[in-house]
C-alpha positions, -999 to +999 in steps of 0.1 A: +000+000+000+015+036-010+005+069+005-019+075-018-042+045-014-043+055+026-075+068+034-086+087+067-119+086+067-125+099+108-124+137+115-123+155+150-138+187+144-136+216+170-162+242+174-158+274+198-176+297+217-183+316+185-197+284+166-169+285+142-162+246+134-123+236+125-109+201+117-085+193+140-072+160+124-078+128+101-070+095+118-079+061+103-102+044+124-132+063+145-119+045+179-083+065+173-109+099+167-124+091+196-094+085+215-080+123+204-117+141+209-118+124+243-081+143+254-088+174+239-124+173+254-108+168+289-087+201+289-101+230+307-108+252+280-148+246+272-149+240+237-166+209+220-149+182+198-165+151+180-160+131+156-174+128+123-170+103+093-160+112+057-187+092+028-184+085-005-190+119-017-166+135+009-190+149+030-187+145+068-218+129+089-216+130+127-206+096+143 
């Protein structure tokens, strides 16, 4: 397999007090998303993470 037949199809995606969303990352599998969401989640600073799954088409769908 060569870097270009990798595919990440989990996003954590950040959204702040203003409701402004950002990706914070692309990981392979939803448990390692989950993994990341959960330790950003747990900081003190409130902002929400989840993480959300790339179709077909490239859009994301929450998980």
């Amino acid at each position: 397999m060569n870097d270009s037949t990798i595919t990440l199809p989990w996003l954590v995606i950040r959204q702040d007090d203003n409701g402004n969303r950002y990706r914070v990352g692309r990981y392979a599998t939803r448990a390692e998303a989950q993994k990341i969401a959960d330790s950003l989640d747990r900081r003190e600073h409130k902002q929400l993470y989840w993480v959300e799954r790339i179709g077909q088409n490239g859009d994301a769908a929450r998980a």
